[in-house]
N, C-alpha and C positions, 0 to 999 in steps of 0.2 A: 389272263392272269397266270403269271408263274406257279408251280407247286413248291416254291421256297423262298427263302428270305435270308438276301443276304446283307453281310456286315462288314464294309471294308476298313482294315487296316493298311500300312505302310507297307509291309513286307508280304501279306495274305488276307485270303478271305474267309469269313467262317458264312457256311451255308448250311441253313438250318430247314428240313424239311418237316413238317410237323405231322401228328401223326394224323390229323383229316383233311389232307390232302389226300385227292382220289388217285388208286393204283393205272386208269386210265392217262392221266397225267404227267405219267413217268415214261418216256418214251425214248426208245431208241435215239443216237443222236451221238457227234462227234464236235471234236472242240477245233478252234481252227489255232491252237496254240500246244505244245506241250506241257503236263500237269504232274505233279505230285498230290494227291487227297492222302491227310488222315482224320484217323476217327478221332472222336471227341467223347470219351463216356462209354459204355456199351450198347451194345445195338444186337438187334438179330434182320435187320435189313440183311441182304445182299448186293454184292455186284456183279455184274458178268460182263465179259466182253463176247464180241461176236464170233461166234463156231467155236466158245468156251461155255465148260459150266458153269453156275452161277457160286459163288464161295461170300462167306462172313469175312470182312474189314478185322482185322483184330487193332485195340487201342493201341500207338505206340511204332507200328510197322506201316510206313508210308506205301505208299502205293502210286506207283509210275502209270501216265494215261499218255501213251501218244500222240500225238496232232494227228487230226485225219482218223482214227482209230474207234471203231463205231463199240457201242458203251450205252448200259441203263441201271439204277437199279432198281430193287425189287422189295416193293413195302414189307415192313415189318407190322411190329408193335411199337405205340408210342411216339416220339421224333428221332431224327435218323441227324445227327449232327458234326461235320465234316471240313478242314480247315483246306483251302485249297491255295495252292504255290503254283505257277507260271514259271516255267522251266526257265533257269537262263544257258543251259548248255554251252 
């Protein structure tokens, strides 16, 4: 079972992590596509990529994930909710 639930639309997806989903669940892991994630709402999750520190999402400021690019994030409080785009480069 996933730790989230998503919703597709035509142009994006919103994925919704909720907030009891277990933090064992969020694991390390890369995408085999290019991405843009934004936030949706406020959060105090984090994200980090690998050999970076971990930083807060701010609403509003998209966030580039590269293919191949290893990536988790890091529970908060509450649901952690995120609208993701598939790069067309």
């Amino acid at each position: 079972m996933l730790p989230f639930e998503d919703r597709e639309f035509p142009e994006y997806t919103v994925r919704i992590f909720r907030e009891w989903c277990k933090e064992e669940d969020l694991q390390w892991h890369w995408d085999e596509e290019d991405r843009w994630i934004s936030l949706l709402g406020q959060s105090d999750w984090k994200f980090q990529f690998d050999n970076h520190l971990p930083f807060y999402l701010k609403q509003g400021e998209p966030l580039f994930i590269p293919k191949g690019v290893f990536h988790r994030i890091i529970k908060g409080t509450g649901s952690f909710v995120i609208t993701i785009r598939k790069s067309s480069k």
